[in-house]
C-alpha positions in Angstrom: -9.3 3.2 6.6 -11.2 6.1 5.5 -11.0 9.9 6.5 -14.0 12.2 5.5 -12.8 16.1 6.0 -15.2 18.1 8.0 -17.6 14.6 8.5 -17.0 13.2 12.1 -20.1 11.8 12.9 -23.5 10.2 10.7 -26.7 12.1 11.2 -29.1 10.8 14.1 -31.4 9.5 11.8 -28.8 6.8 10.3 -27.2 6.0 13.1 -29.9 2.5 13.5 -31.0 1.7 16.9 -29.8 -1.8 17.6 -32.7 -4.5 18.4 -32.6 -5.8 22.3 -31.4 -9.1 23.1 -30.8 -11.5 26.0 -28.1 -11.5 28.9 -24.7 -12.9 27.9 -22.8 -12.1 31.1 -23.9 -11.3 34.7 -21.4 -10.8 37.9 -22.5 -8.8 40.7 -24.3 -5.5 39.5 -22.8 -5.9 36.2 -25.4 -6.9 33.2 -23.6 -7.4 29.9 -26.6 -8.0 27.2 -26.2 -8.8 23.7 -28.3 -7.0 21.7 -27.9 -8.4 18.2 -25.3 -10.3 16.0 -24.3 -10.2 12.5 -22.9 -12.7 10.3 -19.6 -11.5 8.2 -18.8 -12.7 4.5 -15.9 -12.5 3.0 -16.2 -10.6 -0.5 -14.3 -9.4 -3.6 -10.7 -10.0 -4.5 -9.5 -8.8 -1.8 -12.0 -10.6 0.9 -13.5 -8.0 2.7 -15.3 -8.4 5.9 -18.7 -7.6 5.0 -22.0 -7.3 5.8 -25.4 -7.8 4.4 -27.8 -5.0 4.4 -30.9 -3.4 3.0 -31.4 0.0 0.6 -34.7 1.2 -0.2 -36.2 -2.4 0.5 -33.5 -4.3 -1.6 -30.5 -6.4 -0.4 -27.5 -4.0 0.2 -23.4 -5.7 0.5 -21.9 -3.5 3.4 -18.4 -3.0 4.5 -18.0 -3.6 8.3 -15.2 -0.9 8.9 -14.2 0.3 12.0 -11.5 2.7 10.4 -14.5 4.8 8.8 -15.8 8.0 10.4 -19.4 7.7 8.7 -21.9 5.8 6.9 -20.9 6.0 3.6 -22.5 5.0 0.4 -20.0 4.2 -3.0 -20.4 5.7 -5.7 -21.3 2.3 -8.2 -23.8 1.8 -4.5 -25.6 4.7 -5.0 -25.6 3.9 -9.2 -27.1 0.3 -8.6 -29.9 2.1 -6.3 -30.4 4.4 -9.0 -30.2 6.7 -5.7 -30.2 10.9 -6.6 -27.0 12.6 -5.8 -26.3 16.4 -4.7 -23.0 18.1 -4.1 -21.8 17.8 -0.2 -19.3 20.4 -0.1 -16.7 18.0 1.5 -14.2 15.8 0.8 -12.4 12.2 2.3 -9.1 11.7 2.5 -8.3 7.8 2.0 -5.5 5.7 0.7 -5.2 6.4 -2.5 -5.6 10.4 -2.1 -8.5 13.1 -1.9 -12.0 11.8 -3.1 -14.9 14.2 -4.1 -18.1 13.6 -1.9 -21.9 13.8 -2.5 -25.0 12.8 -0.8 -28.1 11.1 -1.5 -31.3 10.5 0.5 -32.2 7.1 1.8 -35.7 6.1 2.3 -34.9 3.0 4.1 -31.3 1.8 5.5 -30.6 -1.4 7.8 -27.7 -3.3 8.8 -28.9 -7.3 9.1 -31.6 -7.4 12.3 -31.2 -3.5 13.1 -34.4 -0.9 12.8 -34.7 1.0 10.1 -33.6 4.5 9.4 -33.7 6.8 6.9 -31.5 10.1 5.9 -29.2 12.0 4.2 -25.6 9.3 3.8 -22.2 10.7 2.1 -21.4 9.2 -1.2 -17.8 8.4 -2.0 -17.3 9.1 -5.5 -13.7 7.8 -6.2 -12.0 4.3 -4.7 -9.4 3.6 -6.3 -10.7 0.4 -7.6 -14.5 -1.1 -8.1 -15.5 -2.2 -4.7 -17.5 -5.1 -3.9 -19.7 -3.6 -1.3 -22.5 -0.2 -1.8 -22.2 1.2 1.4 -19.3 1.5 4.3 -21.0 0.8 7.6 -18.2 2.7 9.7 -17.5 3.8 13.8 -21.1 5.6 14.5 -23.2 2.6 13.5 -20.6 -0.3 14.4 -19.7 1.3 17.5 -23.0 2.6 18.8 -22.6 0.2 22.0 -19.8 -2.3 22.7 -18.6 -4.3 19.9 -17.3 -7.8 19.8 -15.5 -9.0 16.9 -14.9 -12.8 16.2 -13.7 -13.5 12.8 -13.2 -17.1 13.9 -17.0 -17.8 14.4 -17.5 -15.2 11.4 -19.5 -12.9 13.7 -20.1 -9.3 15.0 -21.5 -9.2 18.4 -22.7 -5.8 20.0 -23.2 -5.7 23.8 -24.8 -3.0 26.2 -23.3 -2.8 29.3 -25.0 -2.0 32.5 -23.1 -1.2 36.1 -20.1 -2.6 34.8 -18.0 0.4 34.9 -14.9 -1.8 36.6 -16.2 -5.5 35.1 -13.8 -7.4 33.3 -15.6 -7.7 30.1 -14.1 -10.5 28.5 -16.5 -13.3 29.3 -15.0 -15.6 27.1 -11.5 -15.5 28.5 -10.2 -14.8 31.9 -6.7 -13.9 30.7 -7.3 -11.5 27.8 -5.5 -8.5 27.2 -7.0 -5.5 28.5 -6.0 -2.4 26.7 -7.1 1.3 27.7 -7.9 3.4 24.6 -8.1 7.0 24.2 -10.7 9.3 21.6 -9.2 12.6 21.7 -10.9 14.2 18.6 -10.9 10.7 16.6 -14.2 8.8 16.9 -11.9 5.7 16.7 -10.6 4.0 19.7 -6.7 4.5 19.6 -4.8 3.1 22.1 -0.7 2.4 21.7 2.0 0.0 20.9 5.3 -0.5 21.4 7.5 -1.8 18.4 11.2 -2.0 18.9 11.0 -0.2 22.3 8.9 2.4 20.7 6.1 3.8 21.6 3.3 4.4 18.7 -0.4 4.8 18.2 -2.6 2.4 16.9 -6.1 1.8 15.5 -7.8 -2.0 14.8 -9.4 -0.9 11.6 -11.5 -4.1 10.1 -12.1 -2.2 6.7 -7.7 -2.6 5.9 -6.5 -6.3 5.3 -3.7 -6.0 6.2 -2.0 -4.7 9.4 0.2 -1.5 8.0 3.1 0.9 9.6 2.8 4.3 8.0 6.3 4.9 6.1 6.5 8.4 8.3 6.2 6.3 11.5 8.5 3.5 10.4 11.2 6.0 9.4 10.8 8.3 12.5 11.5 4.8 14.6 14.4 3.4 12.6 12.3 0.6 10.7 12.6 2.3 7.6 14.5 4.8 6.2 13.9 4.8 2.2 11.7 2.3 -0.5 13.3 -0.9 -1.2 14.2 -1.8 -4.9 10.8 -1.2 -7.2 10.5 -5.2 -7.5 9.9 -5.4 -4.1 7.3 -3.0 -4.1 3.3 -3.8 -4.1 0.2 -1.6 -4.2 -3.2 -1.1 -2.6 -5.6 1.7 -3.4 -8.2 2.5 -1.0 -10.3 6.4 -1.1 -9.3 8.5 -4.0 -7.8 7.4 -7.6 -4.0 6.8 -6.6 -2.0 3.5 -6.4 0.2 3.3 -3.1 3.1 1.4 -2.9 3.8 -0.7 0.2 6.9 -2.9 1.1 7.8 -4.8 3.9 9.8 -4.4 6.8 11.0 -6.6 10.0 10.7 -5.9 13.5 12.3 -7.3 16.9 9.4 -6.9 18.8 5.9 -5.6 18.4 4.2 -5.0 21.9 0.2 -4.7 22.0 -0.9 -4.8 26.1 0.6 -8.0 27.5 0.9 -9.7 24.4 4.8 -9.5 22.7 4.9 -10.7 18.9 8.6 -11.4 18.5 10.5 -11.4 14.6 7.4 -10.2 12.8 7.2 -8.9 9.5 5.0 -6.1 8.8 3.7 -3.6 5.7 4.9 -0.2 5.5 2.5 2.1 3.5 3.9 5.5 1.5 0.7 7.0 2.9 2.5 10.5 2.8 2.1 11.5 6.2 -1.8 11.1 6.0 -2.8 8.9 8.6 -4.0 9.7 11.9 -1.7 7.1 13.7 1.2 5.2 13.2 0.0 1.5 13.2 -3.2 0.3 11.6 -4.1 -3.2 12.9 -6.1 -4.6 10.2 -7.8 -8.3 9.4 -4.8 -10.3 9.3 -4.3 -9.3 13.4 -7.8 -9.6 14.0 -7.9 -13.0 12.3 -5.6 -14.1 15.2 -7.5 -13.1 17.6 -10.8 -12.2 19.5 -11.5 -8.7 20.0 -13.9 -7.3 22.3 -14.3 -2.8 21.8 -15.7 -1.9 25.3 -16.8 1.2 24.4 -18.9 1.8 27.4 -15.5 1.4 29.9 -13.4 3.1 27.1 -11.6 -0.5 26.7 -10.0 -3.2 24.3 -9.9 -6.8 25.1 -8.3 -9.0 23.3 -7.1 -13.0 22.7 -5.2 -14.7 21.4 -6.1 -17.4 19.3 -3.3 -19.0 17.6 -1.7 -18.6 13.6 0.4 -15.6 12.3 -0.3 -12.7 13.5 0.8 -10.4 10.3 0.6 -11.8 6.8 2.0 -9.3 5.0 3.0 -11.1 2.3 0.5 -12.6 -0.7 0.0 -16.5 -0.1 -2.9 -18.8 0.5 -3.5 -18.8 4.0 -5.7 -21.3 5.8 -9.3 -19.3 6.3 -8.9 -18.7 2.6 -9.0 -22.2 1.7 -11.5 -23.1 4.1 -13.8 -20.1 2.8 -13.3 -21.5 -1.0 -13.6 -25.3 0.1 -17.0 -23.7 1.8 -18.0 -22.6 -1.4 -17.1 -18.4 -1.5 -16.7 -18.2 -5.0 -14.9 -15.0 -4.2 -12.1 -17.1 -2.5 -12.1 -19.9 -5.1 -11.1 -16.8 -7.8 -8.6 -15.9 -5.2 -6.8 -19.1 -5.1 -7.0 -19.3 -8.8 -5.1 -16.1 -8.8 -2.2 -17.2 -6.8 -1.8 -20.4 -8.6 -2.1 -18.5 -12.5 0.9 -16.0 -11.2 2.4 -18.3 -8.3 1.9 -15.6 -5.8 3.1 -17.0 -2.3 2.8 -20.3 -3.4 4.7 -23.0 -6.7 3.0 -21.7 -10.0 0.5 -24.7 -10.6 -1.8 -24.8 -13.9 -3.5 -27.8 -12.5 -5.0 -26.4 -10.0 -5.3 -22.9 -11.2 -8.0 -24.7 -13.4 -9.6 -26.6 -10.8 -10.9 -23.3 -8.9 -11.7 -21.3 -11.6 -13.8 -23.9 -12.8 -15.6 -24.3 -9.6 -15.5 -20.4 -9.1 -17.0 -20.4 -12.7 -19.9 -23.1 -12.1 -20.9 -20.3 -9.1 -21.2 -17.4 -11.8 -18.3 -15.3 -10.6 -17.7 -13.3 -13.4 -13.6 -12.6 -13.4 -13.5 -16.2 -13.2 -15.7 -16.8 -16.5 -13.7 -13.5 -18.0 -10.7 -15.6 -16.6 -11.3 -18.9 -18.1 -12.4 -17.6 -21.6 -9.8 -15.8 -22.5 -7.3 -18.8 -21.5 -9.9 -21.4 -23.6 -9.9 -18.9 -26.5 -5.9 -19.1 -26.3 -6.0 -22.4 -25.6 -8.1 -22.8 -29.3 -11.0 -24.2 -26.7 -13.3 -21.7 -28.8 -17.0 -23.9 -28.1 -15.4 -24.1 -24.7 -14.7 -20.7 -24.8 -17.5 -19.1 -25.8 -20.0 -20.8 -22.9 -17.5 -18.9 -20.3 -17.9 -15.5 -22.3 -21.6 -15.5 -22.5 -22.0 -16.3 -18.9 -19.4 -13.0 -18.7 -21.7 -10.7 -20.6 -25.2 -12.2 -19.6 -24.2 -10.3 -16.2 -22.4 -6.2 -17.9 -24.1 -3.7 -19.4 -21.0 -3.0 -21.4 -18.7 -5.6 -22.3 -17.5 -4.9 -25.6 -14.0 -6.5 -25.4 -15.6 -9.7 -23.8 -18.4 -9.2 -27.4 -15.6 -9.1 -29.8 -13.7 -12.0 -27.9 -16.7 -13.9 -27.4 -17.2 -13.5 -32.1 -14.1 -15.3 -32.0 -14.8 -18.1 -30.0 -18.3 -18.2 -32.4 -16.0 -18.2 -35.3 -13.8 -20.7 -34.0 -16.4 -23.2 -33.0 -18.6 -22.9 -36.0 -21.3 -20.5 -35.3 -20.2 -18.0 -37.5 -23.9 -16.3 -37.9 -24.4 -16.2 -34.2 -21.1 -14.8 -33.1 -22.5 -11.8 -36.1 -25.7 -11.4 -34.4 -25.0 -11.0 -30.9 -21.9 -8.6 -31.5 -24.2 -6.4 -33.9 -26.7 -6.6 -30.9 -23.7 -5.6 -28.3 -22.0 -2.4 -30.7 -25.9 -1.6 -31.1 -25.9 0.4 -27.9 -22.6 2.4 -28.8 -21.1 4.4 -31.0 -19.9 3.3 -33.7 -17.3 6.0 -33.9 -16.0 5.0 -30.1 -13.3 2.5 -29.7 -13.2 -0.3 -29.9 -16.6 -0.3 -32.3 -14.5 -0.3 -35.6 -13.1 -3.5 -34.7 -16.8 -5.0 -34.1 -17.4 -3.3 -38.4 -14.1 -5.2 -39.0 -15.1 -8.5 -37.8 -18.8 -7.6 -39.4 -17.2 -6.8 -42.7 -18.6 -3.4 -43.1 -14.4 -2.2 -43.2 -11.2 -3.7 -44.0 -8.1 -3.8 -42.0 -6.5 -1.0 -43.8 -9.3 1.3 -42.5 -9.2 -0.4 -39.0 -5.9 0.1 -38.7 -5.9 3.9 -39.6 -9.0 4.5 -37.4 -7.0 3.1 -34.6 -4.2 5.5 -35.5 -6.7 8.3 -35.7 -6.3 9.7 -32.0 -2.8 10.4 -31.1 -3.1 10.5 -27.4 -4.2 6.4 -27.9 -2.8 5.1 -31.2 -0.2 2.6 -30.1 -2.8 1.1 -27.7 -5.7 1.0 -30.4 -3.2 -0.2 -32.7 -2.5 -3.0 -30.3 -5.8 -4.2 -29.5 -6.4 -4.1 -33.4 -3.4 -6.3 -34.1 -4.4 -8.6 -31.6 -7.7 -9.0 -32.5 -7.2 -9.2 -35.7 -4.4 -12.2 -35.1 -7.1 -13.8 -33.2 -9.6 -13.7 -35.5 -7.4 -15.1 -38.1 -6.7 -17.9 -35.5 -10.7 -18.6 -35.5 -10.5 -19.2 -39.0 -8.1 -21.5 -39.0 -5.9 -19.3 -41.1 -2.7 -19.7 -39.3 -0.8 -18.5 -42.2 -2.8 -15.0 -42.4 -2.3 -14.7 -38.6 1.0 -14.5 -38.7 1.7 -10.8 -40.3 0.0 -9.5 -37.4 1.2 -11.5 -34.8 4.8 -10.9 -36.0 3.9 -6.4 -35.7 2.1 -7.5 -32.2 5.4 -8.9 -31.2 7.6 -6.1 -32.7 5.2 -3.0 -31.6 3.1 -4.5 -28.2 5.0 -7.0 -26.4 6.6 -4.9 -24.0 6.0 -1.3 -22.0 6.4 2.0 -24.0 
């Protein structure tokens, strides 16, 4: 979820007029049309719910979040669409802390069949982590009409309502949950919850994975009342630079309309009293269910579908699998990751491999970055190497992945090509920033003596230059075959690097 200070609503000309569509539902004087639909993809590490979009005329990856106030752009978006940015005088309050905003002037902005629109959109310049979306389509476009969201079919839905005032709107299913929601100043609907016999207030946010307590809400109502031990802790970031922790905590009974969850556990967030409500009901809930936003009766409908409700805890769930056996590369690189570090599930090289591979065959980039690096361990280096290029055919910069990729040209015999492409690579930097004196040490233009004193040069960063110098300079020696030579340097690795200031 994302707050923008002082920004409550987009401009006119950004908030897109959805295209008309054909009756879904008809009873007495009530006509329910559905004006459009949009297909949701699951992207990045974290599998957002997105959608696709266009920019200026070029294909545009859009977050579909229902916990945003605006229509947003992020700040690599408005880089990639080499868009012009000037102060906007505001700020957004998010996750991870306070994040500076600009704006910059769109030409042309659409959301899959919707007209286009043009205007001035906010640019978020700070989120915590590289998102895998350019824009944030939030409450005044998603929720310019009624809103239907089926994860299960993988679709957004958006309805108009006509003489329906006291309709039941759930065409799908006669016994949904009908929940009343309230605006009061937030241009979310929040409606509430009881958890434990407590009453709270809640938001179904699409743009938070998963469902969260905030810590002040879970200690006001008993389910918390101080951080468990720091292994038990994880972190999200979100808007702004800082990491958050978050831990779990179990509940009797969570209450949501007629529908009682019993012995669930749930995420607590530190979000330091910055939320707007108490429970944020994110992906995971809306996973297990269907989820009409009546926005023209000021309503929530919802199903039940079957499966966990909260999954607060890191495993391989079921629609992950299917989305990598369906080819998201995105997923396959997230099974990969559970199986390298064992993360809800038995540690399993075996079949750690066997996704990055296939992950790595659809050009996802961490998985080729991924991959490399364990081949070039591994002594794979021709191997190696064929992941590395694909790794720096698609960055700009890259200059770790350059020097890694020269070993793995070493190591496989192609000495004089490894040279060539990292002189081509350091070409477009200085040779005085780090980690360029490494690329003149594996060039021969300096000796390890002067690498190593150059990587002492800067106090603020020698121990971690003079890490990345051992290593590389162990792994060259590898390359070469020159176990022997290696050794030295591994051995001071070991001593100086191995473990946490």
């Amino acid at each position: 979820m994302l707050n923008t200070k002082f920004l409550t609503r987009c401009g006119a000309a950004l908030c897109a007029a959805l295209l008309h569509g054909a009756p879904a539902y008809a009873a007495g004087s009530c006509q329910y049309v559905q004006l459009a639909k949009l297909p949701i993809h699951y992207r990045g590490a974290g599998l957002e719910i997105t959608v696709d979009g266009r920019i200026n005329g070029k294909p545009a990856t859009m977050l579909a979040d229902t916990g945003a106030y605006a229509i947003l752009l992020t700040a690599p978006g408005a880089e990639a669409f080499q868009l012009k940015r000037r102060e906007a005088f505001e700020y957004a309050i998010g996750v991870g802390g306070r994040s500076d905003m600009h704006e910059a002037y769109l030409d042309e902005f659409s959301i899959g069949g919707t007209r286009p629109a043009k205007g001035w959109a906010r640019v978020v310049e700070d989120m915590g982590e590289k998102p895998p979306y350019d824009a944030i389509a939030g409450v005044p476009f998603l929720m310019q009409t009624d809103l239907e969201v089926a994860l299960a079919d993988k679709e957004l839905r958006f309805f108009q309502a006509s003489g329906c005032d006291d309709a039941f709107l759930a065409y799908w299913d006669r016994n949904a949950v009908k929940i009343p929601y309230r605006r009061q100043g937030a241009p979310w609907p929040v409606f509430s919850i009881e958890i434990n016999g407590n009453l709270m207030s809640a938001i179904i946010d699409t743009g938070t994975t998963a469902s969260t307590i905030t810590a002040y809400a879970a200690r006001k109502f008993g389910l918390a009342t101080s951080k468990p031990d720091p292994k038990e802790l994880s972190y999200t970031t979100g808007g702004g630079t800082r990491r958050v922790p978050t831990w779990i905590t179990h509940t009797q009974s969570i209450k949501i309309g007629g529908e009682t969850i019993l012995d669930a556990d749930i995420q607590v967030i530190d979000d330091r009293g910055r939320s707007d409500v108490d429970v944020i009901l994110g992906a995971d809930f809306l996973r297990a269910h269907r989820v009409l936003f009546a926005i023209s009766q000021q309503n929530i409908y919802l199903s039940y579908l079957g499966g966990d409700v909260f999954m607060p805890r890191a495993t391989i769930e079921p629609w992950m699998r299917k989305e990598a056996e369906n080819g998201n590369p995105d997923a396959q690189m997230r099974l990969a990751r559970h199986y390298l570090h064992g993360k809800g599930v038995a540690r399993d090289e075996v079949q750690a491999q066997v996704w990055l591979d296939k992950a790595a065959a659809l050009g996802h980039v961490e998985a080729n970055l991924t991959d490399g690096y364990r081949k070039l361990k591994a002594e794979r280096y021709a191997d190696a190497a064929s992941r590395l290029q694909a790794v720096l055919a698609k960055t700009d910069d890259g200059r770790f992945e350059a020097l890694a990729l020269y070993r793995a040209r070493v190591g496989s015999g192609q000495q004089a090509l490894g040279a060539e492409e990292l002189a081509a690579r350091f070409a477009r930097f200085d040779k005085a920033a780090w980690p360029a004196p490494i690329a003149e040490y594996f060039l021969g233009h300096i000796d390890g003596t002067r690498l190593q004193a150059l990587a002492a040069a800067d106090a603020d960063f020698a121990r971690e230059r003079g890490c990345d110098a051992l290593d590389e300079m162990t792994g060259l020696h590898l390359a070469q075959g020159n176990a022997a030579a290696a050794e030295p340097f591994k051995a001071a690795w070991n001593k100086s690097c191995a473990t946490a200031p």
